[in-house]
C-alpha positions in Angstrom: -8.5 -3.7 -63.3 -5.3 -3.5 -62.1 -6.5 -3.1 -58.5 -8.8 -6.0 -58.6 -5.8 -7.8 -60.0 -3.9 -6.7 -56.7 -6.5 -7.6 -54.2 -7.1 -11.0 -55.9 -3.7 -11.9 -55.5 -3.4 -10.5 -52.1 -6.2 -12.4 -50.5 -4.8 -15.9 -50.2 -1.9 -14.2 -48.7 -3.5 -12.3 -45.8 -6.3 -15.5 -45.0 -3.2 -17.6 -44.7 -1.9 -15.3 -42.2 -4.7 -15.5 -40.2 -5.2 -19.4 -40.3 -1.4 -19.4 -39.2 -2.4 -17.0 -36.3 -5.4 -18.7 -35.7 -2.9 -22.2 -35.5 -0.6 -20.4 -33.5 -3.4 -19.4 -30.9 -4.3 -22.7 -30.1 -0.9 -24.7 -29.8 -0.4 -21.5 -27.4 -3.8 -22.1 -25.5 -2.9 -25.0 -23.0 0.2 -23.3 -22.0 -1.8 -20.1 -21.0 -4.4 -22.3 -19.4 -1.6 -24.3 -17.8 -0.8 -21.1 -16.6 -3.8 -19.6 -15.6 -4.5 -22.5 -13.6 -1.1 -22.7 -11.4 -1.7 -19.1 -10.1 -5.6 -19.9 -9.7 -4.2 -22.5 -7.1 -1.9 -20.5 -5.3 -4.0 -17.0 -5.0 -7.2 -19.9 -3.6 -4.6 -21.5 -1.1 -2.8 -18.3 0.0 -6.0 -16.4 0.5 -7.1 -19.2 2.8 -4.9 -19.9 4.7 -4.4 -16.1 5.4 -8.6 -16.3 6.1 -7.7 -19.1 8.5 -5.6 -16.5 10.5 -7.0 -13.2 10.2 -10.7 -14.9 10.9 -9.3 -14.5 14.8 -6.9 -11.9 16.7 -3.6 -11.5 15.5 -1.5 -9.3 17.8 -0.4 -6.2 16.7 -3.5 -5.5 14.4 -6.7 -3.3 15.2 -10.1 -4.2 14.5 -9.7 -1.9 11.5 -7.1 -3.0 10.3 -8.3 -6.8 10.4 -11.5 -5.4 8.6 -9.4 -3.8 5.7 -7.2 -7.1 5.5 -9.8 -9.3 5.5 -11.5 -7.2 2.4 -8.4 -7.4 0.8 -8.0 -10.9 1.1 -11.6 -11.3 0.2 -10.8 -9.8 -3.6 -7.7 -11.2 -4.1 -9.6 -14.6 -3.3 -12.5 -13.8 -6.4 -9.3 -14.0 -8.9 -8.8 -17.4 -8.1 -12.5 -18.5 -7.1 -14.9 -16.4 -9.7 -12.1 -14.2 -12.5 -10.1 -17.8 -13.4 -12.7 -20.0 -13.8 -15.6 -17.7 -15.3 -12.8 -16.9 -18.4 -11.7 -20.8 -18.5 -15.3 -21.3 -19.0 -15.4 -19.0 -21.9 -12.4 -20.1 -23.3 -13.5 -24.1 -23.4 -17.3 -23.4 -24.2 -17.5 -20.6 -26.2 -17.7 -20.2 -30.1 -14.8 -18.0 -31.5 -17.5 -15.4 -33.4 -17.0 -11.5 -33.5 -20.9 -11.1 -32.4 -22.5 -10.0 -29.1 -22.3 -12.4 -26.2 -24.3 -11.8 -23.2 -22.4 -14.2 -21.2 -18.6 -12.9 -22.2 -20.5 -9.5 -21.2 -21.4 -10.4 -18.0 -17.5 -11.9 -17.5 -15.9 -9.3 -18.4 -18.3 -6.7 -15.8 -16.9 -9.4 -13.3 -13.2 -9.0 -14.3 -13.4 -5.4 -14.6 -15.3 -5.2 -11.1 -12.8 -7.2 -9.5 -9.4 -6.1 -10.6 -11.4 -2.5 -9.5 -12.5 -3.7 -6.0 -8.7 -4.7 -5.5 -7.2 -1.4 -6.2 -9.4 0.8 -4.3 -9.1 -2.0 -1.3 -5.4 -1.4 -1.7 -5.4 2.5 -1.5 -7.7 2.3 1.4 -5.2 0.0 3.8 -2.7 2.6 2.5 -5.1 5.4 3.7 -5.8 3.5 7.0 -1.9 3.2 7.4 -1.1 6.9 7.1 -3.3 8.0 9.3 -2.2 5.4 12.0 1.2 6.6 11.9 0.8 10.1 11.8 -2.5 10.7 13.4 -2.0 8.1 15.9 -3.4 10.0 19.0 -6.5 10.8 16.6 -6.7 7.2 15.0 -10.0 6.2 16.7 -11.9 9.3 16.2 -10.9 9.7 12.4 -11.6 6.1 11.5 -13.8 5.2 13.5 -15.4 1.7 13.1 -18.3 3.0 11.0 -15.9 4.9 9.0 -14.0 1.9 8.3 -16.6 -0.5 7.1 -18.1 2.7 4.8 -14.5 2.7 3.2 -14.9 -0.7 3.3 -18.1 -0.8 1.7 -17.0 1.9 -1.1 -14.2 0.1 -2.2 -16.6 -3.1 -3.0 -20.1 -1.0 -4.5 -18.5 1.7 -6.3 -17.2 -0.3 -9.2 -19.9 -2.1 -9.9 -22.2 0.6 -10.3 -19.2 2.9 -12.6 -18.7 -0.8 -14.9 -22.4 -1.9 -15.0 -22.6 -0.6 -18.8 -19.8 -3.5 -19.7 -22.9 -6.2 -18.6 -25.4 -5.0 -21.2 -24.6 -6.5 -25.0 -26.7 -3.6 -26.2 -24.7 -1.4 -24.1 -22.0 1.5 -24.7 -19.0 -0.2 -25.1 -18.4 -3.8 -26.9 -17.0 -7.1 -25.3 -15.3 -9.4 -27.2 -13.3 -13.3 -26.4 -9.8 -12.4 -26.9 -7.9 -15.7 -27.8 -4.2 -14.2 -27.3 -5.1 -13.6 -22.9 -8.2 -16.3 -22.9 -10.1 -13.4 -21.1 -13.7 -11.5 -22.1 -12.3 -7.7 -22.9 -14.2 -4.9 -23.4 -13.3 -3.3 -26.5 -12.1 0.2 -25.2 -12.0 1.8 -29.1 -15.7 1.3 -29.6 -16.3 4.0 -26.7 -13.1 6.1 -25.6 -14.6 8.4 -23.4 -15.9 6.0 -21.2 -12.7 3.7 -21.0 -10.7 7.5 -20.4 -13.4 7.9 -17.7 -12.8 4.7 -15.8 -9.0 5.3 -15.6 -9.6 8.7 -14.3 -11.9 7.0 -12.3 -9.9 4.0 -11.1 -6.4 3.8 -11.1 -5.1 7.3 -11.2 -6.9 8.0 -7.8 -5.9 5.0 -6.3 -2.2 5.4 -7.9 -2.3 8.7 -6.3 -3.6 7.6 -2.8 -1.2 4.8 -2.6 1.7 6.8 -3.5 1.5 9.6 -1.4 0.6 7.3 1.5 3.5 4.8 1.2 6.4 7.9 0.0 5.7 9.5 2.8 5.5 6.1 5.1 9.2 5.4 3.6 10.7 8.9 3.9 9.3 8.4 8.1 10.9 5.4 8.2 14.3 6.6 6.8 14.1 9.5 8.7 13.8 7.6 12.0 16.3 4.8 10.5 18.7 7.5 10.4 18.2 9.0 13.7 18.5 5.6 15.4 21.7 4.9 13.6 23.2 9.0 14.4 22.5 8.0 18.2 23.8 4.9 18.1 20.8 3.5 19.5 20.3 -0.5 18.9 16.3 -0.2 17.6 16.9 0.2 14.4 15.2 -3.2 13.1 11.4 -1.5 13.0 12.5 1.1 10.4 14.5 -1.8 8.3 11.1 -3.3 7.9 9.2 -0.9 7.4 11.5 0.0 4.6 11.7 -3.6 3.7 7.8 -3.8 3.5 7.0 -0.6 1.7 9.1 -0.5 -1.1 8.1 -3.7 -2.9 4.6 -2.8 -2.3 4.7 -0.3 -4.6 7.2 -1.9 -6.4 4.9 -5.1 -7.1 1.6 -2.2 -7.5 2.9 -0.7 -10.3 4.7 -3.9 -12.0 1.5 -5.9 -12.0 -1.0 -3.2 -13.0 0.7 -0.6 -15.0 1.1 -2.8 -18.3 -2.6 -3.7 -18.4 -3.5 0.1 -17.8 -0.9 1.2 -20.6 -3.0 -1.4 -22.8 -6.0 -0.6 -22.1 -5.5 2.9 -22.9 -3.1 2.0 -25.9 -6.3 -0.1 -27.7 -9.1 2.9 -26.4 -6.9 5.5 -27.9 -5.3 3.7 -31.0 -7.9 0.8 -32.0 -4.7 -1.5 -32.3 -4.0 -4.4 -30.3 -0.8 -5.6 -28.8 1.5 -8.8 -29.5 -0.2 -12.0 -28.1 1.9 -12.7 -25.5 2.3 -9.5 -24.3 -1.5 -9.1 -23.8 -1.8 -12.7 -22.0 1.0 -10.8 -19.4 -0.5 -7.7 -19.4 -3.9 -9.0 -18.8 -3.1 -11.8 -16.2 -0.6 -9.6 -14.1 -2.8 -8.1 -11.7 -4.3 -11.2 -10.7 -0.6 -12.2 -9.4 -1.1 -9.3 -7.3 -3.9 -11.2 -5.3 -1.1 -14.1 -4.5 2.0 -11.5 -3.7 -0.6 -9.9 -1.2 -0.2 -12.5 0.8 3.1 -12.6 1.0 3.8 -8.7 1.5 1.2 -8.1 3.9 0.7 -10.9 5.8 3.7 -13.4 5.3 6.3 -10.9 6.4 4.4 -10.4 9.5 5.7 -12.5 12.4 2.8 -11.9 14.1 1.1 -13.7 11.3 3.6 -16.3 11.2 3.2 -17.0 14.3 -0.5 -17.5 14.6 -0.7 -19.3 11.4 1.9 -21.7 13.4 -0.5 -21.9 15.6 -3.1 -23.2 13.4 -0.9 -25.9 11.8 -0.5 -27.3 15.5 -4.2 -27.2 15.8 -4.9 -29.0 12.9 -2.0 -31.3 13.5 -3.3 -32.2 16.9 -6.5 -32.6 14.9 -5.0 -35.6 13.2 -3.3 -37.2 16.4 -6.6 -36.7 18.8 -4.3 -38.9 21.5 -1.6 -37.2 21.1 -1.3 -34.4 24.1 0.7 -31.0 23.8 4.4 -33.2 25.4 4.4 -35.4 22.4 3.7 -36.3 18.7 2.9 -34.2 16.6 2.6 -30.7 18.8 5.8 -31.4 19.7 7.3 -31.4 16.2 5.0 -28.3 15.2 6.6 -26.4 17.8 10.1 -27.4 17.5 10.5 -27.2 13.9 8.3 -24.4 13.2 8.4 -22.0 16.1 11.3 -22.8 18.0 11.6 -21.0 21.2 8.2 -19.0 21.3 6.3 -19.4 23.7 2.8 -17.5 25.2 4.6 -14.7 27.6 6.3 -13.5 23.7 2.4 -12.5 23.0 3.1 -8.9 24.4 6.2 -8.5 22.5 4.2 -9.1 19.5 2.1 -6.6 20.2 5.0 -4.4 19.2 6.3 -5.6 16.7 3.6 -5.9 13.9 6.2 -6.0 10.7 3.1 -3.9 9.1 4.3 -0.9 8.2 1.1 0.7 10.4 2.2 -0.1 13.5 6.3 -1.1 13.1 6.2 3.1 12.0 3.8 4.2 14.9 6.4 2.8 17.4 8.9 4.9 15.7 7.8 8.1 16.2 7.7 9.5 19.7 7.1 13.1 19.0 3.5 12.2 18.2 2.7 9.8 20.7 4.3 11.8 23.3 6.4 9.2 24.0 9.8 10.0 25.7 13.2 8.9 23.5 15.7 6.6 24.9 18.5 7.3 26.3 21.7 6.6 24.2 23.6 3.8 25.9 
């Protein structure tokens, strides 16, 4: 009796919890969408305007290397195009109930696919980069073209076929709408093997891959940084890039996907969730990841620069058809964009790709054969 006297009185207490929760949900739901929709914009405008580049030669990049790019910018480009809007969808159209949707299954096989595609495309450019720089007289018989496009290909068709059990309502694990991030999650309690599986799958291996690939990039790059300054020599701005370059990308890696991994395996392994707001981080981190690509491996790049300069005066003389290339607006392109280039720099840039690939291949003589300078 005295139980039933306990639960009675504690009812109204815990329903008006969740009504506050519930209140406290929405007045939070057009800041996250707000949100949501700012870094949709800049991932879809980065992403094309690197497209707009890469689409053609840049100097200083292989043909692999443009391949592997361009798949990278190609996921990063499905957060903002297909990951944003599919979960926006959800979150205006969809009825907040606990029961099977086929739809918010079929989202969440997309954002899972996606966030996949754009780790394994990141451990294979940091796969393609290590060999470069220390394999560089056997580059093009280790990656060959084929070789390439079958990472390539790999990176894209492997997740889809390890996360096609997320699509199926009836399937092995459940999807539910989660109001505190706005996105379709699969629930990783109702099956713990299989969300275990798909981190030991996913992004320990790609973790690993990218690790060991960039540590030992960096600890090249010091190494020659050092020699250049014992010697005196005056070269030393590749290895200052390089180590510019490599650091914060594994520095931004691990910042934007660690907290959604330690979730994940926080609510497979515990059943619990996490405060709201720091699942709506968690969750939408990695999709940031698609925007500070574009700056880390392309914007750095000179090279880059440079050609996407070269657009912009395009598309500029697009806009003044009678203007020619001694006035209007190519004039002001060039002056106030790219002062003092001009075509015979093209070779120079050849050399001086602020990619980590090719700044470190020109540092390292002992494996190109190359003979050192000497000191002045």
């Amino acid at each position: 009796m005295m139980s039933d006297i306990n639960v009675s009185i504690a009812s109204p207490d815990v329903d008006l919890n969740v009504t506050d929760l519930q209140r406290t949900l929405e007045a939070h739901r057009p800041i996250k969408i707000g949100i949501i929709s700012v870094l949709g914009v800049m991932i879809t405008l980065g992403n094309i305007a690197v497209v707009m580049v890469i689409a053609s030669a840049v100097s200083g990049w292989s043909r692999n290397s443009r391949y592997f790019l361009l798949s990278l910018t190609g996921a990063d480009s499905a957060f903002g195009l297909l990951i944003m809007p599919l979960n926006l969808c959800v979150s205006f159209m969809k009825e907040y109930n606990k029961g099977p949707d086929p739809f918010c299954h079929v989202v969440a096989f997309f954002n899972a696919t996606i966030y996949s595609t754009c780790m394994y495309t990141l451990a294979t450019i940091s796969l393609e980069r290590y060999i470069a720089v220390f394999y560089p007289l056997k580059y093009s018989t280790v990656l060959t073209r084929r070789r390439a496009l079958l990472l390539i290909s790999f990176a894209w068709i492997f997740p889809p076929l390890l996360l096609v059990p997320i699509s199926f309502p009836a399937g092995i694990i459940e999807v539910y709408f989660s109001r505190a991030s706005l996105v379709c999650n699969p629930m990783y309690s109702s099956n713990v093997t299989y969300s275990l599986t798909l981190t030991c799958f996913i992004f320990f291996p790609c973790s690993a891959i990218m690790t060991f690939c960039n540590l030992r990039l960096w600890i090249a790059a010091k190494r020659q940084r050092l020699k250049l300054r014992r010697h005196s020599w005056g070269g030393g701005y590749r290895p200052k890039v390089a180590l510019r370059v490599l650091v914060p990308v594994m520095t931004v890696y691990y910042t934007c996907w660690t907290p959604c991994m330690v979730i994940m395996l926080y609510n497979a392994i515990s059943g619990s969730g996490v405060p709201e707001w720091i699942e709506f981080i968690a969750v939408w981190l990695p999709t940031s990841n698609g925007f500070l690509n574009c700056i880390f491996y392309f914007w750095i790049n000179r090279s880059f620069r440079r050609k996407f300069h070269l657009v912009l005066q395009r598309l500029c003389l697009g806009l003044c058809p009678g203007s020619d290339s001694d006035s209007g607006c190519f004039n002001s392109v060039e002056s106030s964009v790219i002062p003092g280039w001009n075509g015979n720099n093209s070779l120079h840039e050849r050399f001086s790709s602020v990619s980590s690939t090719f700044a470190l291949l020109m540092l390292m003589p002992h494996q190109t054969n190359m003979r050192e300078p000497e000191p002045a």
